[in-house]
C-alpha positions as CSV (number, residue, x, y, z in Angstrom):
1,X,9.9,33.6,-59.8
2,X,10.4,31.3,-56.5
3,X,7.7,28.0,-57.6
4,X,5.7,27.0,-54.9
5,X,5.9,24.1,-52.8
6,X,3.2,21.7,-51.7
7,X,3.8,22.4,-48.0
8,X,3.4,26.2,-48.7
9,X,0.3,25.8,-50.6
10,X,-1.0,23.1,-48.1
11,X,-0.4,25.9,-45.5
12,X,-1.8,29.0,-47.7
13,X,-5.1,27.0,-47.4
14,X,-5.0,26.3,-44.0
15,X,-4.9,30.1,-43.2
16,X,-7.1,30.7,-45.2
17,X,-9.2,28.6,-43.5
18,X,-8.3,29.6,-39.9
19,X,-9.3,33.4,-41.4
20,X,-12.4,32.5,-43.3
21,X,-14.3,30.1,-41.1
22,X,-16.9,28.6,-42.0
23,X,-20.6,28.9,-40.2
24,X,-21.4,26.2,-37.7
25,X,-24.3,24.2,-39.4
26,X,-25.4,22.3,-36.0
27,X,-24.6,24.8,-33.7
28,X,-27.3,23.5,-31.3
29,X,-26.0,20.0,-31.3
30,X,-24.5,19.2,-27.6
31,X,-21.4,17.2,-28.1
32,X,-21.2,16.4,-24.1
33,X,-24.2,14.1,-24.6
34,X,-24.2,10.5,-24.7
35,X,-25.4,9.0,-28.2
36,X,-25.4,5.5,-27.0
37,X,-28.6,3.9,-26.1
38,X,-28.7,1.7,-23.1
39,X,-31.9,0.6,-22.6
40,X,-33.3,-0.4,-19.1
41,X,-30.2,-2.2,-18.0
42,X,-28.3,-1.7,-14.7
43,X,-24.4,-0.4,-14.9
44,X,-23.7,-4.4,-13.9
45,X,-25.8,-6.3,-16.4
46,X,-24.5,-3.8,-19.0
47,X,-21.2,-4.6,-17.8
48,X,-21.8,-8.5,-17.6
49,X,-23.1,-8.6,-21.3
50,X,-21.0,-6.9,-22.8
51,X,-17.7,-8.4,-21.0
52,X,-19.0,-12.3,-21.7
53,X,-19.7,-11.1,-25.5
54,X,-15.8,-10.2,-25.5
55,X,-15.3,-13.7,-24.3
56,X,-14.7,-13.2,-20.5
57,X,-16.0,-14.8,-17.4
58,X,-18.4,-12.6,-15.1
59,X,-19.2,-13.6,-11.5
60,X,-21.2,-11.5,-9.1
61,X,-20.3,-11.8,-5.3
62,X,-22.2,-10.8,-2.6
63,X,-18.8,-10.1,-0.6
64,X,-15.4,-10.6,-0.1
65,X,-15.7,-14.1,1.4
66,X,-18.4,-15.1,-0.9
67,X,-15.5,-13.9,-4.2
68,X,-12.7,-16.0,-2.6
69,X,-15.4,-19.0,-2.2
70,X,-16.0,-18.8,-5.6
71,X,-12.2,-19.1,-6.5
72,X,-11.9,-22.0,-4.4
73,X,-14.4,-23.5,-6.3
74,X,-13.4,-23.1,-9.7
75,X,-10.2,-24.0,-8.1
76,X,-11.1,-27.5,-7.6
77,X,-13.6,-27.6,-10.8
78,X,-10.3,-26.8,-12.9
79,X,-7.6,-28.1,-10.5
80,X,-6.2,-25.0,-10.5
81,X,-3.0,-25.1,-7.7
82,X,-1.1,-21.9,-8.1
83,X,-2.3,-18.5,-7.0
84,X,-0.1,-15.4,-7.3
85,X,-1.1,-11.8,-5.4
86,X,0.6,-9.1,-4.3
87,X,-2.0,-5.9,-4.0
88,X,-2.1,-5.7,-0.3
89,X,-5.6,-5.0,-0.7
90,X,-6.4,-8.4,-1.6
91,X,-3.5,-10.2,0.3
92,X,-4.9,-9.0,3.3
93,X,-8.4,-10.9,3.7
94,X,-6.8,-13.8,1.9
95,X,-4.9,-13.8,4.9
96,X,-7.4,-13.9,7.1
97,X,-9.4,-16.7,5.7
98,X,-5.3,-18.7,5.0
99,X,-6.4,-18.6,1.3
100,X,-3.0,-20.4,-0.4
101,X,-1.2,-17.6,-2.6
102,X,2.5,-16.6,-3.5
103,X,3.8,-13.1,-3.8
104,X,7.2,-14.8,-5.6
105,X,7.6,-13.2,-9.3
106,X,10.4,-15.1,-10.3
107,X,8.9,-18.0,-11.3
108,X,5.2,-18.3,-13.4
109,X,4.5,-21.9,-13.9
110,X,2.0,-23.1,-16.4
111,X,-1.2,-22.5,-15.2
112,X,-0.5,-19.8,-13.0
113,X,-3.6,-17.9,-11.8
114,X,-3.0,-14.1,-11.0
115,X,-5.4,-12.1,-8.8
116,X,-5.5,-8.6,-9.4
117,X,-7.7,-5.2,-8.6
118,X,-8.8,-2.6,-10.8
119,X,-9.1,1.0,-11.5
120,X,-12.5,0.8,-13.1
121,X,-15.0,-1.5,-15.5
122,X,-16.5,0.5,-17.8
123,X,-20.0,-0.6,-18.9
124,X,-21.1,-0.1,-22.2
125,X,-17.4,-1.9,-23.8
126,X,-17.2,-4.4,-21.2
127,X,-13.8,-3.1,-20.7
128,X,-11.5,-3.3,-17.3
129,X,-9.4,-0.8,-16.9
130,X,-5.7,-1.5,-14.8
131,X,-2.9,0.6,-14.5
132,X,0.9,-0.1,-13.5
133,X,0.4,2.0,-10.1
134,X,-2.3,-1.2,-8.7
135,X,0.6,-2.9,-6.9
136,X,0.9,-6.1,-9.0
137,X,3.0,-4.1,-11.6
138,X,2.6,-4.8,-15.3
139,X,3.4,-8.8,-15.9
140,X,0.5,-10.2,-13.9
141,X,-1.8,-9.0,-16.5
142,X,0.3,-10.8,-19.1
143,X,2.0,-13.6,-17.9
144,X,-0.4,-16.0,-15.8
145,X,-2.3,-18.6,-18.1
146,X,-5.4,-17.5,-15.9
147,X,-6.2,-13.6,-14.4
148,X,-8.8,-12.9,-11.7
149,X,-10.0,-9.6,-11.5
150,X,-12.0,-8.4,-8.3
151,X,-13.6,-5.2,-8.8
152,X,-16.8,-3.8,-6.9
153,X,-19.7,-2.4,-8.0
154,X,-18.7,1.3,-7.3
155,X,-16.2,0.7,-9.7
156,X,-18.4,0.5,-12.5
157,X,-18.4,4.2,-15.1
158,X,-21.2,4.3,-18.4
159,X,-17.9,5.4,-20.5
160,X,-14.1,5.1,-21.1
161,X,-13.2,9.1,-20.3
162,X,-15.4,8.3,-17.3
163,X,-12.7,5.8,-15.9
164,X,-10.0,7.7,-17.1
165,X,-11.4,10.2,-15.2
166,X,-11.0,8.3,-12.0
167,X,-7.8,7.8,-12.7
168,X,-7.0,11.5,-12.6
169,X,-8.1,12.2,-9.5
170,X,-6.9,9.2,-7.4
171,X,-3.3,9.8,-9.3
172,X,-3.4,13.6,-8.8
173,X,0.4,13.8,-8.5
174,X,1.8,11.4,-10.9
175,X,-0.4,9.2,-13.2
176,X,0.3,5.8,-13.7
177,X,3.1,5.0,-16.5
178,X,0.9,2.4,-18.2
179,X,-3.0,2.3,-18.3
180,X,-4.7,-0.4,-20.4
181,X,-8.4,-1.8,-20.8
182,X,-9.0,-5.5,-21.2
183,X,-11.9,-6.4,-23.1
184,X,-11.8,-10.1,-22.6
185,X,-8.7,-12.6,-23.6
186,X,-6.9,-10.8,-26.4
187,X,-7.2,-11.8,-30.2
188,X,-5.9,-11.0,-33.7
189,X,-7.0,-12.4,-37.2
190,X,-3.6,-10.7,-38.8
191,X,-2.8,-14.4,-40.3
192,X,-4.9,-15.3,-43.3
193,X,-7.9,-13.5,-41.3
194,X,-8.6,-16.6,-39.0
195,X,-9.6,-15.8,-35.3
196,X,-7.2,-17.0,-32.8
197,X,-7.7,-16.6,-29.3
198,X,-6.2,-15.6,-27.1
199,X,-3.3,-14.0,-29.2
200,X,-1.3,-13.4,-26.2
201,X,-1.4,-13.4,-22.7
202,X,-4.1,-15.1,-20.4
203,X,-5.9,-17.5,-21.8
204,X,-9.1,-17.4,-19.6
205,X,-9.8,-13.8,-17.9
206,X,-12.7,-13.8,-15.0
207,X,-14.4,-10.4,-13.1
208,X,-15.7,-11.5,-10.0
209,X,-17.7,-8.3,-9.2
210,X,-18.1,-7.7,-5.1
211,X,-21.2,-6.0,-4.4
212,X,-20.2,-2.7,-2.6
């Protein structure tokens, strides 16, 4: 007689289950519903708390002028002198306004700040979400010591498969190759379980949120 594997009796149950199922206990219970409380709070102060609790910097501005005001003054607070930007999205009002950037990627000098878009905040992790297809490729969101992120307020989604969402229907034909969310500077307690941040890349990471 042929003995019996573990694989074949792992499988024997499993078709036994698939036969034999079980009754749903909760078959009321609507799985599409959101189980997180919120409270009172707006999509933005949701957003703001919980991105400051991750340890990044949040900035409301009224406009676009009023966000690149606000760089130039945290420019001078911090004597911050190199600016790198390449989404044409930005590039283009900075322009306007003669707002001192690079587009050069071949050289990231200590204290490099990189100004990026977004595809989406998501409120209740305090996450920003970016994507490979924004126009700044992949390295500005790991290589500059400090990353700027202007986003707007119709940007804002209550969950993560809400901004993933997004992302499926602006990228209908080919989705991005790399999609990441950014919960504040990065972090890790792998050695002897003592915080360190940030672990890797930026070391400071702001939102300025435009109101739109």
């Amino acid at each position: 007689m042929q003995e019996i594997t573990s694989r074949e009796t792992i499988l024997k149950k499993i078709r036994q289950a698939l036969i034999h199922k079980t009754t749903q206990r909760f078959p009321a219970v609507d799985w599409e519903k959101n189980v997180y409380n919120t409270g009172n709070a707006s999509r933005e102060e949701e957003f703001a708390n919980a991105f400051t609790k991750a340890g990044g910097q949040f900035i409301f501005c009224e406009n676009e002028l009023d966000f690149l005001e606000n760089v130039v003054m945290l420019a001078q607070e911090n004597k911050w002198k190199h600016f790198f930007c390449r989404e044409k999205s930005i590039t283009d009002f900075m322009d306007k306004v003669e707002f001192p950037y690079t587009t050069d990627d071949k050289n990231f000098p200590e204290g490099m700040v990189g100004i990026t878009s977004c595809e989406a905040l998501v409120s209740r992790l305090g996450s920003v979400i970016v994507s490979s297809k924004q126009g700044s490729g992949r390295r500005l969101f790991v290589i500059p010591t400090i990353h700027i992120i202007m986003a707007y307020t119709s940007q804002i989604v209550p969950e993560l498969k809400d901004a993933l969402q997004l992302i499926k229907n602006k990228y209908v034909d080919e989705m991005p190759s790399m999609i990441a969310a950014l919960t504040g500077p990065s972090r890790t307690a792998d050695i002897e379980k003592t915080l360190v941040t940030p672990a890797h890349g930026p070391r400071d990471i702001f939102v300025f949120l435009v109101d739109a």
